[in-house]
C-alpha positions as CSV (number, residue, x, y, z in Angstrom):
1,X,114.7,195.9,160.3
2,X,114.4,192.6,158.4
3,X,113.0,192.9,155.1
4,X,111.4,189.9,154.0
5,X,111.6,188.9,150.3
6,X,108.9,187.6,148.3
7,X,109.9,184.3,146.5
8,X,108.4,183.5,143.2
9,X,107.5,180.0,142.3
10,X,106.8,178.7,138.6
11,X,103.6,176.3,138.8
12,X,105.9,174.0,137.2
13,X,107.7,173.4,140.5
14,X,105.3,171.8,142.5
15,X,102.4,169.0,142.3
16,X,102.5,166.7,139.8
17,X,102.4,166.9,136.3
18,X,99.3,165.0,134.0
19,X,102.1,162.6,132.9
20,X,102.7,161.4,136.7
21,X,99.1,161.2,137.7
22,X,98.1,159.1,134.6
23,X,100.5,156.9,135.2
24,X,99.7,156.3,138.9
25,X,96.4,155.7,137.6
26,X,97.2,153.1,134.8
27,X,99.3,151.2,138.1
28,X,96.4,151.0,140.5
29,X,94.0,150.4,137.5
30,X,96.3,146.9,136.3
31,X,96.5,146.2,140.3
32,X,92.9,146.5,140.9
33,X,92.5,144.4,137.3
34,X,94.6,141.8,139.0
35,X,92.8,141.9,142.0
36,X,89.2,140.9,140.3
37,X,90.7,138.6,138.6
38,X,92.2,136.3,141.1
39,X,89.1,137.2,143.2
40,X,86.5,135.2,140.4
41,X,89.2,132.5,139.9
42,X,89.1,131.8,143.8
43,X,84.9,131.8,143.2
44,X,84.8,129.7,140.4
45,X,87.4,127.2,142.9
46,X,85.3,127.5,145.5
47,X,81.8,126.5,143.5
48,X,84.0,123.7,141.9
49,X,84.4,122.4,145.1
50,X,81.0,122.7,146.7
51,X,79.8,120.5,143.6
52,X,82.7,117.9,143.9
53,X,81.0,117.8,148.0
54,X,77.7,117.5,147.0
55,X,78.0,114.8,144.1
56,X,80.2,112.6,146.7
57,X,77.1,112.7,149.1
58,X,75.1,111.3,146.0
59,X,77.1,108.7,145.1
60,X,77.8,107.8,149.0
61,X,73.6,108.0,149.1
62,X,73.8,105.6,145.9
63,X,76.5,103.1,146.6
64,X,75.0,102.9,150.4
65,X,71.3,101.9,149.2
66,X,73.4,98.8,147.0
67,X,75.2,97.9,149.9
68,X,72.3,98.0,153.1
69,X,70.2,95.9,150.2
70,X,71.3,92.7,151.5
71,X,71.3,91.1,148.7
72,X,73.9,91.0,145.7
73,X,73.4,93.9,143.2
74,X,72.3,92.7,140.1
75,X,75.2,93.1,137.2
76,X,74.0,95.9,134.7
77,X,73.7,100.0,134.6
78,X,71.2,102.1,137.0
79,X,70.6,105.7,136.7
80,X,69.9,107.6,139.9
81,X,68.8,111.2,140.4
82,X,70.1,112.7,143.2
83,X,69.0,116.4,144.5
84,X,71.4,117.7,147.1
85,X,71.0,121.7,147.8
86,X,68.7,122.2,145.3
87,X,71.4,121.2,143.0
88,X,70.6,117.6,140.2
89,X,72.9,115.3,139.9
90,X,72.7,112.4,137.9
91,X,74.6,109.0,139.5
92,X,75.0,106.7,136.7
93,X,76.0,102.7,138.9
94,X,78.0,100.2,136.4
95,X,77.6,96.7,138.2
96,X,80.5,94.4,137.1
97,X,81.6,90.9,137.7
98,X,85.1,90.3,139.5
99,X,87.3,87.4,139.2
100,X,85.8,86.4,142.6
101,X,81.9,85.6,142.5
102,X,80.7,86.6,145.6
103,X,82.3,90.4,144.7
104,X,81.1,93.0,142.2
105,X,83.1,95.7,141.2
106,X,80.3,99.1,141.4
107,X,81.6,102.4,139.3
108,X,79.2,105.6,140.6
109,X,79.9,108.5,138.2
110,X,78.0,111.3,139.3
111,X,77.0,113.8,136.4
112,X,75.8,117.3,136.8
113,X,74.3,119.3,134.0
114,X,75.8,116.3,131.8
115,X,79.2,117.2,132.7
116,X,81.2,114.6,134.6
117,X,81.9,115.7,138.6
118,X,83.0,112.6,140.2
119,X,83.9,109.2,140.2
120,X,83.9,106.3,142.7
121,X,84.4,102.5,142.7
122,X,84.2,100.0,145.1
123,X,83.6,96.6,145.6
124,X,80.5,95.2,147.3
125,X,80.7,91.6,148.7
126,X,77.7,89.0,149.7
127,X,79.4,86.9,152.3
């Protein structure tokens, strides 16, 4: 006849102590931290870039009307508001001479909120 023995085990022996689980938890608590973080860095990106599309469709809108004008621009500043997914831009035009006169050198800066988003120059001939 087999007599079977009744083996004693200390709590201490098994699971994990508070030590170990805290310290699981202050890992996956600094991961998950890292995690958010990149996550609203890649938003903000993302919105940066929708706003550097939009303002190149206003200043493409702006330095088209100039050039389907067909006449020479006059030399000089112009202020344009622009409204492109329910978002206002401001395109600010600087007109300049070149060394050749039937060229003008046009700057579009395109402002939102007052902060600078993009700028574009080209050169716009009357030949």
């Amino acid at each position: 006849m087999l007599i079977k023995k009744k083996v004693f085990v200390a709590p201490d022996e098994y699971g994990f102590t508070l030590i170990e689980v805290l310290v699981a938890l202050s890992i996956v608590a600094i991961t998950l931290l890292a995690g958010v973080q990149s996550m609203g860095a890649m938003t903000q990106n993302a919105q940066r870039q929708w706003d550097i599309f939009l303002a190149e469709q206003c200043a493409n809108n702006a330095l088209n009307t100039l050039k389907l004008s067909a006449q020479m621009p006059p030399i000089g500043e112009q202020t344009v508001n622009c409204v492109q997914a329910n978002t206002e831009f401001l395109v600010q035009i600087n007109i300049n001479t070149t060394p050749n006169s039937f060229f003008r050198r046009v700057d579009a800066q395109v402002f939102k909120q007052g902060l600078p988003q993009l700028k574009v120059t080209t050169i716009i001939g009357n030949i």
